[in-house]
ZAMARGU-4260 file (C-alpha; in steps of 0.2 Angstrom, whole numbers, plus 5000, padded with zeros to 4 digits):
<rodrens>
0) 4969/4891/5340 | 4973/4899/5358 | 4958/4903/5369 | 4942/4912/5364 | 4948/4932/5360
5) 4966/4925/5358 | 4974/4920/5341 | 4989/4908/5337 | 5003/4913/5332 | 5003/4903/5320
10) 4986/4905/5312 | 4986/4915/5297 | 4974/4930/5293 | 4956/4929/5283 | 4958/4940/5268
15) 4944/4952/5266 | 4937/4954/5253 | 4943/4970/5245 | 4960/4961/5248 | 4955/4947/5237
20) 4949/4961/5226 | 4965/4969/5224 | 4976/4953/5225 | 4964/4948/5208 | 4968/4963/5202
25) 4987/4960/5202 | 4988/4944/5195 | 4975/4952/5180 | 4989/4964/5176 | 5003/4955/5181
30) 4997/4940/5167 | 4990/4952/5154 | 5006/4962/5151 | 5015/4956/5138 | 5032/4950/5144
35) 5043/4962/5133 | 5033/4975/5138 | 5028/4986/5150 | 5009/4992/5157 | 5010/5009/5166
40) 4993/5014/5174 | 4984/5025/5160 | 4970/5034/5170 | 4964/5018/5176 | 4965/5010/5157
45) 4977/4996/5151 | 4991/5006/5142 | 5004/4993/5134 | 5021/5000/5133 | 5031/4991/5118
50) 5043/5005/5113 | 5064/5003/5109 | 5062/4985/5112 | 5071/4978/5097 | 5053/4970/5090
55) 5054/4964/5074 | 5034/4960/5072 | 5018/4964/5081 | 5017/4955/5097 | 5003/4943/5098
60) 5000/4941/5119 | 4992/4960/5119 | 4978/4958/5129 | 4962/4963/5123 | 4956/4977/5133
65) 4971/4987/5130 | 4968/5004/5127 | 4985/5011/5123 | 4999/5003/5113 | 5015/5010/5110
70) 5026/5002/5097 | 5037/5014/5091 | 5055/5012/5090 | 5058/4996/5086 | 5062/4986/5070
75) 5045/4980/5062 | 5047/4981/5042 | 5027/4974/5040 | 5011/4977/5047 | 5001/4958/5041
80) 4981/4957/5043 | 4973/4955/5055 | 4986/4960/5067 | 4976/4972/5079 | 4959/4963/5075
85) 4958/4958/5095 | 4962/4975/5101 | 4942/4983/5099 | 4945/4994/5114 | 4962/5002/5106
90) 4959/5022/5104 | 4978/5025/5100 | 4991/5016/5092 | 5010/5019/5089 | 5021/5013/5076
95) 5031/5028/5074 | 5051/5026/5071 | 5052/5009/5063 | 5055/5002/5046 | 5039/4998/5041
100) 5037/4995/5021 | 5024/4983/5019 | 5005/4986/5027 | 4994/4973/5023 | 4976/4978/5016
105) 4967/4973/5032 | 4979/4976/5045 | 4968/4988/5054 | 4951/4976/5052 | 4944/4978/5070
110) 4947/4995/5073 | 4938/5005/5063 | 4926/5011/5076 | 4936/5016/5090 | 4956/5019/5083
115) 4956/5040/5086 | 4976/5041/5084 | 4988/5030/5070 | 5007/5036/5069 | 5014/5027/5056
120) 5029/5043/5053 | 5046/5040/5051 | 5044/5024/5042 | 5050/5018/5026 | 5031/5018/5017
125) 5031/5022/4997 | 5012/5019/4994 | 4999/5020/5004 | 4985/5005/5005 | 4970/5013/5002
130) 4961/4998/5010 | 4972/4995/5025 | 4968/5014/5032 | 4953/5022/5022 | 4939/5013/5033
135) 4949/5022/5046 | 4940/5039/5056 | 4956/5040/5066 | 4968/5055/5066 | 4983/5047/5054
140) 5000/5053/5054 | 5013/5049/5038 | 5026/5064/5041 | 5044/5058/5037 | 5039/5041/5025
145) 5047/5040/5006 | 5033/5043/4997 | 5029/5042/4979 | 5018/5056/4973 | 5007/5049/4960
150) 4990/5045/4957 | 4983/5033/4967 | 4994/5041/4983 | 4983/5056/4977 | 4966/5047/4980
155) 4969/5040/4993 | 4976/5052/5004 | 4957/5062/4999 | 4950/5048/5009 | 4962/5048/5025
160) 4958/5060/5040 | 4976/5065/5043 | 4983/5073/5055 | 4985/5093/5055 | 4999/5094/5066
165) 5007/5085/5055 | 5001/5087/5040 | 5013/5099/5034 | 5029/5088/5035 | 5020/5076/5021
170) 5032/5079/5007 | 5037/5070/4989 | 5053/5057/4990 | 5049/5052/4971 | 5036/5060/4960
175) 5030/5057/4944 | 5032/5075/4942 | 5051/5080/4945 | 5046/5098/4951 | 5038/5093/4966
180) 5052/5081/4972 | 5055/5086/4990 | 5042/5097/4993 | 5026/5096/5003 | 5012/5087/4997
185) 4996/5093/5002 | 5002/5113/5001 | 5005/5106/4982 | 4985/5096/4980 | 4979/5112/4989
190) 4986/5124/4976 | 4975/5114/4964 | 4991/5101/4960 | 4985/5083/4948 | 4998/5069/4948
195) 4982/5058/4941 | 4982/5073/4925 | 5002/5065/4921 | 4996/5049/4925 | 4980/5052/4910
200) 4992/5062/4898 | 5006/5046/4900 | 4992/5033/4896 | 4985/5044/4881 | 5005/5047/4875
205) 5003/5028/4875 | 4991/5025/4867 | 4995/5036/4852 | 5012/5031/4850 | 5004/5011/4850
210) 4992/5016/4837 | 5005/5027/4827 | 5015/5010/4827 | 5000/4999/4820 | 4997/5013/4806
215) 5015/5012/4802 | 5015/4994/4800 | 5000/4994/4789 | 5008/5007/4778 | 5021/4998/4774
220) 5014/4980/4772 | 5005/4989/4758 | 5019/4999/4751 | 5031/4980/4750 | 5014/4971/4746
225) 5012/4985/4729 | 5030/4985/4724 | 5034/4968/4726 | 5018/4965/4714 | 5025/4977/4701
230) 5041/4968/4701 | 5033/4952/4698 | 5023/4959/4684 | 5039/4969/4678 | 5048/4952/4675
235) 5032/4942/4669 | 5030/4956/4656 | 5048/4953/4651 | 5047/4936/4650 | 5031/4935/4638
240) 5044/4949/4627 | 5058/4935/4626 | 5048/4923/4620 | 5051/4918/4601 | 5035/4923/4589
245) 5029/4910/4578 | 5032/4913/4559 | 5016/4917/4550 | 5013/4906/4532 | 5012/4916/4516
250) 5002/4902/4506 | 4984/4902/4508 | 4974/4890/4515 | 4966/4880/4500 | 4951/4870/4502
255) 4948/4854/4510 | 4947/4840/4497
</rodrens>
C-alpha cells in the first residue's frame, strides 16, 4: 500500500456488494444449467433449453426453479414417474417431436398445480394414461400421435383440457370402427360418435356366442346320453329274446307222500 490517498499497483479492488451480488448470480446460473443444455433469460425466469440434442431420457440435473423446459426434438421413447416431480415451478413443458410410446402413470406427479402447457404431438403414443395426465389442468396437445380410437381413449380424453389450437389435428390411426380410420376424433365424439357402444355390443356378441356354446354342449350330451341308452336297452332286449325257454312239464304235480 502506497501513501495515504494513493493505491498500489498491485493491490487489488474491494468488490462492492452488488458486484458480489451479480458475480453470485453467475455461478447460480452458470451451475444450475444442465450441461447439454442451454438457459436463455426468460423474462427474468429460469428457462431450460434441451431441444435437438440427441436425448434419449429425461435429464435429471434440471434445477428446480425452472420455469420453462423445452424437450422437443430429441429421441426419448418413455416418460417414467416421477420424472418432473422436482420441477413445482414448471408452467410449460415440451416434449414435442420425439418417439415417445410409453408414459408412465405418474410421470406428471408434482405438477398438477402449476403445469399450464404440455406438448406431447408428434410422438408415437397409441393410448393415452388416463392417470399420467387427467389430474392435469394444463392446456394438453396430442396432434400428430397414432392413436387407437376405442373406449377408454374415449373417456379419457372427456377428462383432459386439450388444447383448441390443436385440437383439430387429433385424428384416428387405428379404430375399432374402420369408418373413422383417419379422420378427426373429437369432430367425430362431437357429432355424438361412441367407440365405448362397439366396445358394449363386442362384449354382449361375447357373451351370447359363449352361452350359445354351453347350450350346445348341453344338448347334445343329452341327445348321446338318450341314444346311447336306447342302444343298450336295444341289445339287452335282444339278448333276453335269444335266450332258450325252459320246456314246460305236461304231468301234474301229484301229492307229497
Amino acid at each position: 500500500m502506497g501513501p495515504r490517498g494513493t493505491q498500489s499497483p498491485f493491490s487489488l479492488p474491494i468488490p462492492t456488494r452488488g458486484s458480489c451480488l451479480f458475480l453470485l448470480f453467475c455461478l447460480r446460473l452458470g451451475t444450475s444449467c444442465p450441461q447439454t443444455c442451454q438457459c436463455p433469460d426468460h423474462a427474468g425466469a429460469v428457462a431450460i433449453h434441451c431441444s435437438g440434442r440427441g436425448l434419449q431420457e429425461i435429464p435429471k440435473d434440471i434445477p428446480a426453479d425452472a420455469v420453462l423446459l423445452k424437450l422437443d426434438a430429441n429421441k426419448i421413447s418413455r416418460i417414467p414417474n416421477g420424472a418432473f416431480q422436482h420441477l413445482s415451478q414448471l408452467r410449460e413443458l415440451d416434449l414435442s417431436q420425439n418417439a415417445i410410446e410409453t408414459i408412465g402413470p405418474a410421470a406428471f406427479s408434482g405438477l398438477a398445480g402449476g403445469l399450464r402447457l404440455l406438448d406431447l404431438s408428434h410422438n408415437r403414443i397409441r393410448r393415452i394414461p388416463k392417470d399420467a395426465l387427467g389430474k392435469l389442468s394444463a392446456k394438453i396437445r396430442l396432434s400428430h400421435n397414432p392413436l387407437h380410437c376405442e373406449c377408454a381413449l374415449q373417456e379419457a380424453l372427456w377428462e383432459l383440457k386439450l388444447d383448441p389450437d390443436s385440437v383439430d389435428e387429433i385424428a384416428c390411426h387405428t379404430s375399432v370402427r374402420e369408418e373413422y380410420v383417419g379422420k378427426p376424433l373429437v369432430q367425430a365424439l362431437d357429432a355424438g360418435v361412441s367407440f365405448c357402444s362397439v366396445h358394449h355390443r363386442t362384449t354382449d356378441v361375447a357373451m351370447l356366442v359363449t352361452m350359445f356354446g354351453w347350450f350346445a354342449m348341453v344338448i347334445t350330451y343329452v341327445v348321446y346320453y338318450v341314444r346311447h341308452n336306447q342302444e343298450d336297452a336295444r341289445r339287452h332286449l335282444e339278448y333276453l329274446k335269444s335266450l332258450p325257454s325252459a320246456p314246460v312239464s305236461k304231468d301234474p304235480i301229484g301229492p307229497v307222500p
